[in-house]
DRENPA-3360 file (N, C-alpha, C; in nm, 2 decimals, always signed):
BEGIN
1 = XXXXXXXX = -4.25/-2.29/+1.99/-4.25/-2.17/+1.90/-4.15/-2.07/+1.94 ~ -4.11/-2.02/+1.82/-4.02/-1.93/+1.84/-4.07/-1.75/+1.89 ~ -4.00/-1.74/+2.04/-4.04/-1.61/+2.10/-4.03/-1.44/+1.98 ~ -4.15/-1.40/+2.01/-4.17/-1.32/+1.90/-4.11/-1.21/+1.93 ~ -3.96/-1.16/+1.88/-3.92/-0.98/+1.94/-3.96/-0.90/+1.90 ~ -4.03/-0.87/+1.77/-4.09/-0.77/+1.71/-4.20/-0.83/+1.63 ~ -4.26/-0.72/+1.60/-4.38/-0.78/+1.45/-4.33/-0.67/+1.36 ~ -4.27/-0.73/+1.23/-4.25/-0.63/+1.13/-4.33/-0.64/+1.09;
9 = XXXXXXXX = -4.39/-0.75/+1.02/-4.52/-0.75/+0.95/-4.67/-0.84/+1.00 ~ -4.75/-0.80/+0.96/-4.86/-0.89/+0.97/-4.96/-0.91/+0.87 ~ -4.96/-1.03/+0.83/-5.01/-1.09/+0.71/-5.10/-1.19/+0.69 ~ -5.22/-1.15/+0.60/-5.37/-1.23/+0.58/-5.29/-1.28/+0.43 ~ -5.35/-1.41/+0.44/-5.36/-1.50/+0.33/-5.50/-1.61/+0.32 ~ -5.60/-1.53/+0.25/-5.71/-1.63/+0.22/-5.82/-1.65/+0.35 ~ -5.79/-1.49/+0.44/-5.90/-1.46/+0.56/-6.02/-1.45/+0.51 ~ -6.11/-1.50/+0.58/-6.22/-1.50/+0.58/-6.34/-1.56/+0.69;
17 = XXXXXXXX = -6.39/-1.47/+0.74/-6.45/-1.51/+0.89/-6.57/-1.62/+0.85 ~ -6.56/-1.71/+0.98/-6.64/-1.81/+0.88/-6.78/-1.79/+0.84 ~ -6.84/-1.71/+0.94/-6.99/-1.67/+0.93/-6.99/-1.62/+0.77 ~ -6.91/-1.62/+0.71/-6.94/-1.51/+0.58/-6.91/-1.63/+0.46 ~ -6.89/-1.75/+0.55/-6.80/-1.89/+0.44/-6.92/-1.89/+0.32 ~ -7.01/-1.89/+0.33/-7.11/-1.94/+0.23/-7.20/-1.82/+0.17 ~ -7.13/-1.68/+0.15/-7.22/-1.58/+0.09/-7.08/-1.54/+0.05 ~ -7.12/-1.44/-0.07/-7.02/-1.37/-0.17/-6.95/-1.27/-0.12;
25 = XXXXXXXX = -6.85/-1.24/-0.17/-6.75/-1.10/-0.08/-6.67/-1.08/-0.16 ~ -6.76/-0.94/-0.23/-6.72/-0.86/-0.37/-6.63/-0.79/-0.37 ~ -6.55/-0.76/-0.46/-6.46/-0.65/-0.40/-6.38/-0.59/-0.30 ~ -6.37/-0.73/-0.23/-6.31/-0.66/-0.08/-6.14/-0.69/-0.13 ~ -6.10/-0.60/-0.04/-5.91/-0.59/-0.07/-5.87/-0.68/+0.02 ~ -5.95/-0.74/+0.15/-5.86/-0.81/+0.29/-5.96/-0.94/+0.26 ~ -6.09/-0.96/+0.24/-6.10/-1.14/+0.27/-6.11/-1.19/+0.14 ~ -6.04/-1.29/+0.15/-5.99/-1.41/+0.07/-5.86/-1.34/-0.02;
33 = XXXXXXXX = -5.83/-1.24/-0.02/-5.71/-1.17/-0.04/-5.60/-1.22/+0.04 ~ -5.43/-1.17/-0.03/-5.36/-1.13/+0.03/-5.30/-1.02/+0.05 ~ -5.29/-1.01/+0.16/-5.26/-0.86/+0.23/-5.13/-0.85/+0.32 ~ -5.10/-0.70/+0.33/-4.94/-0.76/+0.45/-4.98/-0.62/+0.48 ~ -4.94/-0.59/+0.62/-4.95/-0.48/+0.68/-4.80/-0.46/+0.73 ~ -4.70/-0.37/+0.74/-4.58/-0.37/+0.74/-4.56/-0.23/+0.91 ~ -4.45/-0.28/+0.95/-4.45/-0.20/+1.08/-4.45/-0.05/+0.98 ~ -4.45/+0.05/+1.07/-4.38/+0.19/+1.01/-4.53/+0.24/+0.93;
41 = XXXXXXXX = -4.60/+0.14/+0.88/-4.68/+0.24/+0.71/-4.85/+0.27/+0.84 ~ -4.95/+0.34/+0.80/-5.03/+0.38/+0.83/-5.16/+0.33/+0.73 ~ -5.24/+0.27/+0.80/-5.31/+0.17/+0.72/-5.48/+0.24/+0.70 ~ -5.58/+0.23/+0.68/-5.73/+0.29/+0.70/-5.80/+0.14/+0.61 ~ -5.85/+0.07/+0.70/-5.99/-0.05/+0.64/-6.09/+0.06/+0.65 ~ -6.12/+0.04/+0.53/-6.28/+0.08/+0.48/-6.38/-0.05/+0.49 ~ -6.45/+0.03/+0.61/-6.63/-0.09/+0.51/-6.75/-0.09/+0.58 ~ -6.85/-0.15/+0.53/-6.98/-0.07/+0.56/-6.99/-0.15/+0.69;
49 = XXXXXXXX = -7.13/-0.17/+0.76/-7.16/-0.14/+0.89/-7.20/-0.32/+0.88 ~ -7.15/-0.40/+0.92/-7.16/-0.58/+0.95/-7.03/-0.60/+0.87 ~ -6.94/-0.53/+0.79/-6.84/-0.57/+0.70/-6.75/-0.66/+0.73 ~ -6.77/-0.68/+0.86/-6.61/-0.74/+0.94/-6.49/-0.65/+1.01 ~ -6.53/-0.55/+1.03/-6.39/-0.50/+1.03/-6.36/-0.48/+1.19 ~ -6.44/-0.52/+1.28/-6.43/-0.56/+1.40/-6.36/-0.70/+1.45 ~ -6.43/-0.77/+1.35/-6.39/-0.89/+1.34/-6.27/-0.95/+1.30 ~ -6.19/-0.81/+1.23/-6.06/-0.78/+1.16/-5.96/-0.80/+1.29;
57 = XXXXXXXX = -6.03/-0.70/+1.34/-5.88/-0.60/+1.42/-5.92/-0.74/+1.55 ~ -5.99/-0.82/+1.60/-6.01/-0.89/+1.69/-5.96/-1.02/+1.69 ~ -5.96/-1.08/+1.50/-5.85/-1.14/+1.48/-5.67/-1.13/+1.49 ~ -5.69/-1.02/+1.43/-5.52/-0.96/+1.50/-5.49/-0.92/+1.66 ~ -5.59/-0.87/+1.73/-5.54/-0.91/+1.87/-5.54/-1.02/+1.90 ~ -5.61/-1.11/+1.82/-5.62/-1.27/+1.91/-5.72/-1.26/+2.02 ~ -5.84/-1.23/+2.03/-5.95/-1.25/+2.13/-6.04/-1.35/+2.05 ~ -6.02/-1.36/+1.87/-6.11/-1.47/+1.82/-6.02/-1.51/+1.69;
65 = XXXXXXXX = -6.07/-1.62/+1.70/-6.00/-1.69/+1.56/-6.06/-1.79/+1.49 ~ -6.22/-1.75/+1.47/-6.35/-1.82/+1.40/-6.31/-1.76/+1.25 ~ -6.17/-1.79/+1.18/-6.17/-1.71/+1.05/-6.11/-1.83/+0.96 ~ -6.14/-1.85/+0.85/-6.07/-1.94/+0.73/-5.94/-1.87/+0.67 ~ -5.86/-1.97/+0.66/-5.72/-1.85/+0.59/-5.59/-1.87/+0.68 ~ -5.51/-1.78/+0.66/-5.39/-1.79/+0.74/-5.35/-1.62/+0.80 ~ -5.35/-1.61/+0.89/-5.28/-1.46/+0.98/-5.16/-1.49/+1.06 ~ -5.05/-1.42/+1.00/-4.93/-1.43/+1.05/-4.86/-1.33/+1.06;
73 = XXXXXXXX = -4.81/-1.29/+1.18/-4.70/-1.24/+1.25/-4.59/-1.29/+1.24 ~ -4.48/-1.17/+1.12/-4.39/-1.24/+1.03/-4.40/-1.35/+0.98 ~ -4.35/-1.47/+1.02/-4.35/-1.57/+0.96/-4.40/-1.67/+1.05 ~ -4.50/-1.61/+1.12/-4.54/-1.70/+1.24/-4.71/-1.78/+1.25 ~ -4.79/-1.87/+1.25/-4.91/-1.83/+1.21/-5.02/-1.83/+1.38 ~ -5.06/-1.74/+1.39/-5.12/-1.70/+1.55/-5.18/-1.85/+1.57 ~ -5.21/-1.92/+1.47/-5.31/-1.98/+1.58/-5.21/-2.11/+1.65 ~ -5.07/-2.10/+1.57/-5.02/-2.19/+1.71/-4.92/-2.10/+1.80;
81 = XXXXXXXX = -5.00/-1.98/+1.81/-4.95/-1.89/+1.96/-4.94/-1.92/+2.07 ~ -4.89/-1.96/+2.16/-4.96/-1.99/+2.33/-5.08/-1.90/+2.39 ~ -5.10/-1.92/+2.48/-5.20/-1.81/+2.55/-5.12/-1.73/+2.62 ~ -5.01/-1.79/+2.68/-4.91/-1.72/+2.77/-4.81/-1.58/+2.69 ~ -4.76/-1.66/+2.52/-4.72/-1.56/+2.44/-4.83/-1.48/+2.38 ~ -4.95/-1.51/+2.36/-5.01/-1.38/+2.37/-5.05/-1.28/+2.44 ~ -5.04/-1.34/+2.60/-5.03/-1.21/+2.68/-4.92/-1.09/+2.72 ~ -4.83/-1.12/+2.63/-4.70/-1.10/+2.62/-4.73/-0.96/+2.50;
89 = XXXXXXXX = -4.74/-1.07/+2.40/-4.76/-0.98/+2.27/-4.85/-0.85/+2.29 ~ -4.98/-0.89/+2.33/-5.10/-0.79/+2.43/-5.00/-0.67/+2.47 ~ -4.89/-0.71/+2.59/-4.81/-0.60/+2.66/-4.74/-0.52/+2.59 ~ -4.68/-0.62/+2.46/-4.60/-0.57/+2.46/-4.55/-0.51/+2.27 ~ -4.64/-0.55/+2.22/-4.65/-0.55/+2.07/-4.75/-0.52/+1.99 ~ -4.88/-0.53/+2.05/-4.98/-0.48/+1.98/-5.09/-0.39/+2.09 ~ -5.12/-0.26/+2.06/-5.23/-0.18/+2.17/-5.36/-0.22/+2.05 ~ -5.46/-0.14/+2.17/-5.61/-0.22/+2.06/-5.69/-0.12/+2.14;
97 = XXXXXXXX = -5.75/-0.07/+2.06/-5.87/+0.01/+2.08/-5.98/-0.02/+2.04 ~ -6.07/-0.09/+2.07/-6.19/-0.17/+2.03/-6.30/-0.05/+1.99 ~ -6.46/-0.08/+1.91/-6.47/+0.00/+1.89/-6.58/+0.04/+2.05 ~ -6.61/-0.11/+2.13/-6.71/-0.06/+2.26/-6.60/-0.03/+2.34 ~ -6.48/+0.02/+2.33/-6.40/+0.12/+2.44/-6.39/+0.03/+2.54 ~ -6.45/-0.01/+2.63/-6.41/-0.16/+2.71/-6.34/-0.03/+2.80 ~ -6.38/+0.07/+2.86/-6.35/+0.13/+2.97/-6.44/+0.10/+3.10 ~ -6.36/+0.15/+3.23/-6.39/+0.06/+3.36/-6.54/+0.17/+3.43;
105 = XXXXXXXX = -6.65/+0.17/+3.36/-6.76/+0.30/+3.37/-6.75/+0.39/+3.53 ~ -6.71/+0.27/+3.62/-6.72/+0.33/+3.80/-6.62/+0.40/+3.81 ~ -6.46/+0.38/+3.71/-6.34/+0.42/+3.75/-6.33/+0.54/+3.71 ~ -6.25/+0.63/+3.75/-6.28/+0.80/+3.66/-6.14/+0.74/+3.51 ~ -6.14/+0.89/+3.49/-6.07/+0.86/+3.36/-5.93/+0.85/+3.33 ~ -5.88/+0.93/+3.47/-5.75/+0.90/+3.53/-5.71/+0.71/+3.58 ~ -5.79/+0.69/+3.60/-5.79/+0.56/+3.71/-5.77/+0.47/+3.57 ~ -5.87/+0.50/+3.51/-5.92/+0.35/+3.36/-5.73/+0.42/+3.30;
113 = XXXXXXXX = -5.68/+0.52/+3.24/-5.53/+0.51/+3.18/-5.44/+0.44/+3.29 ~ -5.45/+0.52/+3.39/-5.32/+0.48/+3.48/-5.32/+0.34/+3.48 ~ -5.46/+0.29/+3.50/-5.49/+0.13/+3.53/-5.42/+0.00/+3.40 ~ -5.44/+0.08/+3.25/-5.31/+0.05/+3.15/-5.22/+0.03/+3.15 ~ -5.19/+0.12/+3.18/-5.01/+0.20/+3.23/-4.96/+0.11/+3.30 ~ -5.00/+0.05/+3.43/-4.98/-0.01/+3.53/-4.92/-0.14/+3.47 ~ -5.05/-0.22/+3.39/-5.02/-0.32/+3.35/-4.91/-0.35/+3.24 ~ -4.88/-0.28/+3.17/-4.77/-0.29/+3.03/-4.64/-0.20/+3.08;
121 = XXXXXXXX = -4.66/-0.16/+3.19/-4.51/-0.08/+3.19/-4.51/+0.08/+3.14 ~ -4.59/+0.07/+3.09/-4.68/+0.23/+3.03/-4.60/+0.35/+3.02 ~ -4.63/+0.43/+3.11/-4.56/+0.59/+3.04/-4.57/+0.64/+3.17 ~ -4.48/+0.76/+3.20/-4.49/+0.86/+3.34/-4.64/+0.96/+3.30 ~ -4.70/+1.00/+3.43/-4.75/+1.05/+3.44/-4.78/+1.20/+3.37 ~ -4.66/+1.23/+3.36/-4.63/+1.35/+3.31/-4.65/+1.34/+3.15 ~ -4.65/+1.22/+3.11/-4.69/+1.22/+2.97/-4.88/+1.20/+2.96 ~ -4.88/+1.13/+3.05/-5.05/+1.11/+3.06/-5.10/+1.24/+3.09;
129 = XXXXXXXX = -5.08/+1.34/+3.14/-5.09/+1.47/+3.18/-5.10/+1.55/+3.03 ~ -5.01/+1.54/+3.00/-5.04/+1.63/+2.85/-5.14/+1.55/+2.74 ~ -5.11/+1.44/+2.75/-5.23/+1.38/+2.62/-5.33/+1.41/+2.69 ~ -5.37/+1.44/+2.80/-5.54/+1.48/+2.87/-5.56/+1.61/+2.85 ~ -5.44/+1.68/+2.87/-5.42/+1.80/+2.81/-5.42/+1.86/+2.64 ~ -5.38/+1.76/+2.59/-5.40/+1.82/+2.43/-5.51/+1.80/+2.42 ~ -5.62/+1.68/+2.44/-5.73/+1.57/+2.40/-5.85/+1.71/+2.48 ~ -5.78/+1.78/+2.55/-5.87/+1.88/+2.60/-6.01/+1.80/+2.74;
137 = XXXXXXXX = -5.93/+1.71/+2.79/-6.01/+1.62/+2.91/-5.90/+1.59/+3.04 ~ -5.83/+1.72/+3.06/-5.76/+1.73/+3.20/-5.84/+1.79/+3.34 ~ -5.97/+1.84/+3.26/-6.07/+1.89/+3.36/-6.18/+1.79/+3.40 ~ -6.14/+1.66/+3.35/-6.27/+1.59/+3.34/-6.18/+1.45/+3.40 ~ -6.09/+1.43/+3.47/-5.94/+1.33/+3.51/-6.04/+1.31/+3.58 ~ -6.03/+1.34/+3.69/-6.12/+1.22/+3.83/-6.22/+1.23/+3.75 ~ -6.34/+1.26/+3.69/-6.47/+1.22/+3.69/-6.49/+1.09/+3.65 ~ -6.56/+0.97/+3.69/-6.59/+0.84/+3.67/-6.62/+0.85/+3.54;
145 = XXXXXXXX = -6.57/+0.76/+3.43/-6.58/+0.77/+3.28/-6.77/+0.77/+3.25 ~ -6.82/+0.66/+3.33/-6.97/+0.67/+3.30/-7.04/+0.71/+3.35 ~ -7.00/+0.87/+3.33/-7.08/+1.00/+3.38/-6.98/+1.12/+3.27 ~ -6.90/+1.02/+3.17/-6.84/+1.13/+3.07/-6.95/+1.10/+2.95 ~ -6.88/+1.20/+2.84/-6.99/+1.15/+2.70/-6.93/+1.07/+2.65 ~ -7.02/+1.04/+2.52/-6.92/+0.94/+2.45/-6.80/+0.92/+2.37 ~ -6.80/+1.11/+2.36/-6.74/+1.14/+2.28/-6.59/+1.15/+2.36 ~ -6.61/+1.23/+2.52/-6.50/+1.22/+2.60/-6.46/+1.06/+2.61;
153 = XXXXXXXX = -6.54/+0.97/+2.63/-6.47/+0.86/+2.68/-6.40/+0.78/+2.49 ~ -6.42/+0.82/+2.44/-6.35/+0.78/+2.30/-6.17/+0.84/+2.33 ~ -6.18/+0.96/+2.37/-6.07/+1.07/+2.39/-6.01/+0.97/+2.53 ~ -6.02/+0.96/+2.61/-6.00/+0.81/+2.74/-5.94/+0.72/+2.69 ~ -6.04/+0.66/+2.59/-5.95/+0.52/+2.54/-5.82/+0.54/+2.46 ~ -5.88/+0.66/+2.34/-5.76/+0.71/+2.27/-5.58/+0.67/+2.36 ~ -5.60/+0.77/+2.50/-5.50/+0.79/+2.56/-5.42/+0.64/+2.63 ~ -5.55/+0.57/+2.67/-5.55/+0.44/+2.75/-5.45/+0.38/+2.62;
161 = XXXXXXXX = -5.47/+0.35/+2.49/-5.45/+0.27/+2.39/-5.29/+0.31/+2.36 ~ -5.23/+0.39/+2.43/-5.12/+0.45/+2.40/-5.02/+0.45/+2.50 ~ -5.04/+0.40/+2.64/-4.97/+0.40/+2.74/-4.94/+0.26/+2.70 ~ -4.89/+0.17/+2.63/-4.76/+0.06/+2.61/-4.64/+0.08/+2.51 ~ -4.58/-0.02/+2.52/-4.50/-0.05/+2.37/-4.60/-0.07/+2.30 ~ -4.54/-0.07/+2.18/-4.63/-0.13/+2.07/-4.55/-0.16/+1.93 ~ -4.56/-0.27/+1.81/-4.50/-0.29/+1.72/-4.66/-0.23/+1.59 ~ -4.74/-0.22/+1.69/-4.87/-0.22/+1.55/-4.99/-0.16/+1.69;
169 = XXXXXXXX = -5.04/-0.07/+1.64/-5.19/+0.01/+1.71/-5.30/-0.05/+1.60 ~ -5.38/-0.08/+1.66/-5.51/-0.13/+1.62/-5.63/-0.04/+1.66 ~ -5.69/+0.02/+1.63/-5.78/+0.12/+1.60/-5.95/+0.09/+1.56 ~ -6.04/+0.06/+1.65/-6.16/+0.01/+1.55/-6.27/+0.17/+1.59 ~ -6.29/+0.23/+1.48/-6.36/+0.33/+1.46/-6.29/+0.43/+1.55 ~ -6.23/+0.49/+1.58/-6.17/+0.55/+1.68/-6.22/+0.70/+1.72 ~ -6.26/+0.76/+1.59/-6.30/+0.90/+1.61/-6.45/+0.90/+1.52 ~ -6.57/+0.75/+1.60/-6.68/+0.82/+1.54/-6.74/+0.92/+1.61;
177 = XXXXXXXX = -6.70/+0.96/+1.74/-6.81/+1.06/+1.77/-6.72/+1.16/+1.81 ~ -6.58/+1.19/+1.76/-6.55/+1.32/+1.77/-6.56/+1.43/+1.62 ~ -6.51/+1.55/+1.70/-6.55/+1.67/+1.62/-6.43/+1.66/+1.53 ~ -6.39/+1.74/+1.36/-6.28/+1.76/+1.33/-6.16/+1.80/+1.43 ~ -6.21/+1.87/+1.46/-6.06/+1.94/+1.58/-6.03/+1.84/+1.65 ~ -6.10/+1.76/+1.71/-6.00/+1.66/+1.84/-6.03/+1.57/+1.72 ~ -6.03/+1.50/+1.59/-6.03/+1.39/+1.49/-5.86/+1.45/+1.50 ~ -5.82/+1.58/+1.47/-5.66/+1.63/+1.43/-5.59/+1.58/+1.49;
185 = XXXXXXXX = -5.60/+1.65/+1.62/-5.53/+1.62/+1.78/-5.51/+1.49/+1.78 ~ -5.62/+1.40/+1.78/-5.62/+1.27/+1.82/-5.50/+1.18/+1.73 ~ -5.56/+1.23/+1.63/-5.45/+1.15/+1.50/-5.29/+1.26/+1.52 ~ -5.25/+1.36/+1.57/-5.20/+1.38/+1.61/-5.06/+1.32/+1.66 ~ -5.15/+1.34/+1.80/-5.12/+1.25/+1.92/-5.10/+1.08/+1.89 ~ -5.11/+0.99/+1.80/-5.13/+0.90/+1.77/-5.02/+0.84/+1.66 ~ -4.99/+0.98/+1.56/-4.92/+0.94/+1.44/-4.75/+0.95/+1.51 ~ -4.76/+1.09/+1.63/-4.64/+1.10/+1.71/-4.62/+0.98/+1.78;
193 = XXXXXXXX = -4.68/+0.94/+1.82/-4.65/+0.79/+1.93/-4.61/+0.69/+1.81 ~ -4.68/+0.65/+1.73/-4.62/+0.56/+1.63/-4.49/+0.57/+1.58 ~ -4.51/+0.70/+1.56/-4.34/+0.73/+1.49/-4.22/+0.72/+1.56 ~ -4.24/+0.75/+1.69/-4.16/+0.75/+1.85/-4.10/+0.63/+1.86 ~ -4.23/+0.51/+1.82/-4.18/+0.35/+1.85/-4.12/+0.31/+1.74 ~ -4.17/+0.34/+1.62/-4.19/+0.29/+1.49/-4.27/+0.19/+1.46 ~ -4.37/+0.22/+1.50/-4.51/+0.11/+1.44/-4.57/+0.15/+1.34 ~ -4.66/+0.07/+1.34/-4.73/+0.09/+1.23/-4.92/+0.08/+1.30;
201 = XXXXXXXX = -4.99/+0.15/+1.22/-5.12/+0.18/+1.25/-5.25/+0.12/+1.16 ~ -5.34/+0.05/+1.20/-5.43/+0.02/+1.17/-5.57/+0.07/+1.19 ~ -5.62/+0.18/+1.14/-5.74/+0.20/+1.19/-5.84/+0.20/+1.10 ~ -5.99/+0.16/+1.17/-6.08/+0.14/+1.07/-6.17/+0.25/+1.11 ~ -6.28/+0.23/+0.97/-6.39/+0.38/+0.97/-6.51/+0.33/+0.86 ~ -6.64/+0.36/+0.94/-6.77/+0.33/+0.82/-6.76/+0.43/+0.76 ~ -6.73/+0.57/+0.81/-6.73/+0.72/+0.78/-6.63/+0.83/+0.85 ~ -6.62/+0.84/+0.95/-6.56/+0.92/+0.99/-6.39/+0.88/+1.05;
209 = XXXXXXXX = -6.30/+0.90/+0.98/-6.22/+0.85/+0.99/-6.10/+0.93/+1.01 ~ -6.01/+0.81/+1.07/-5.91/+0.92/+1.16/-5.81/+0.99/+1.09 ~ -5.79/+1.10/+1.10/-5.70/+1.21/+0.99/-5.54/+1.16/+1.00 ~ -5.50/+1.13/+0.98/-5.37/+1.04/+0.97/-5.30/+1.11/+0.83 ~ -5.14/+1.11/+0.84/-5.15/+1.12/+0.71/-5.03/+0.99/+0.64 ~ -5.00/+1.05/+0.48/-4.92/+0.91/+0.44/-5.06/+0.75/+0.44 ~ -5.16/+0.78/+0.45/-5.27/+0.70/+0.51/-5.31/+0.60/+0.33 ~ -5.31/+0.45/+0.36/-5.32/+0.40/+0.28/-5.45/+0.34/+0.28;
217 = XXXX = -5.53/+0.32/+0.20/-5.67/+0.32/+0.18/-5.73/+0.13/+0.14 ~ -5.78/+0.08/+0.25/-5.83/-0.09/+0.16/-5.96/-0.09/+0.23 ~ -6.02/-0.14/+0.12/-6.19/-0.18/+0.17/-6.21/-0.31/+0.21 ~ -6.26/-0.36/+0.28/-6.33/-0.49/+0.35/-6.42/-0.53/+0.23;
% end
């Protein structure tokens, strides 16, 4: 297989997770559709609460591939990816913010970013210093994340999800338990990093969703 240098696009043709193979799926814009997500554009999946849309963004990182259909990276189709080129791609082309945060609870909140950083080649300090700083959680750096709220450690991952390259950010509910003000900041802080690389953004929402703008709207 041919080594992947960028992802301009990523593209569903005829997805559909299998658990859903034998019940109806009305109206949705992404399964059994085609869809293309393009670097650069700013994406929002809409859908209710079992919709898939976990199931979505976990297909595009490649942690599962229990789906009917075709998902391709450009012109590539993931599932004859290596394991070895996906840990690659992981470093180096796509960040993922899950929606259980998958932060290190014993490690403080300095420790769980830097501990990103480390692995992808990440960002200086001095940039991790200000997103703790804007995100308003530079007072809360050493404290072990599972002794933060949930709403700080959302703000954690936020930052964690941002210390690589990236060709495409993946986003699963990102701002359900913050307030408007850090929803701003966060999408902020988020739209500038995209735009810096030139990626493109995927984030999903049952409800409360991340303020982005230029933001294109599909339902599950």
């Amino acid at each position: 297989m041919e080594r992947i240098e960028r992802i301009e696009s990523i593209r569903l043709s005829g997805m559909l997770p299998k658990v859903f193979e034998n019940e109806p799926v009305a109206d949705s814009g992404v399964w059994r559709s085609d869809v293309e997500f393009r670097r650069g554009e700013h994406w929002l999946v809409e859908a209710a609460s079992g919709g898939g849309k976990s199931s979505l963004c976990a297909y595009i990182y490649g942690t599962r591939e229990d789906f009917l259909g075709s998902l391709r990276f450009n012109d590539v189709d993931v599932r004859d990816i290596p394991v070895a080129e996906w840990q690659r791609i992981r470093r180096s082309h796509i960040a993922y913010l899950p929606q259980e945060l998958a932060l290190f609870p014993e490690l403080t909140a300095l420790e769980n970013i830097r501990l990103k950083a480390s692995l992808t080649g990440g960002v200086p300090d001095s940039r991790i210093d200000g997103w703790m700083k804007e995100l308003g959680i530079d007072s809360r750096a050493d404290y072990p994340v599972g002794r933060m709220s949930i709403g700080q450690q959302q703000r954690v991952a936020i930052i964690r999800s941002l210390c690589q390259p990236f060709d495409f950010i993946i986003l699963d509910e990102p701002v359900s338990h913050l307030d408007p003000d850090n929803n701003r900041i966060a999408a902020r802080m988020i739209q500038r990093e995209a735009e810096r690389q030139g990626a493109g953004i995927i984030t999903t929402s049952v409800g409360n969703r991340l303020l982005l703008d230029n933001l294109k709207t599909i339902r599950l």
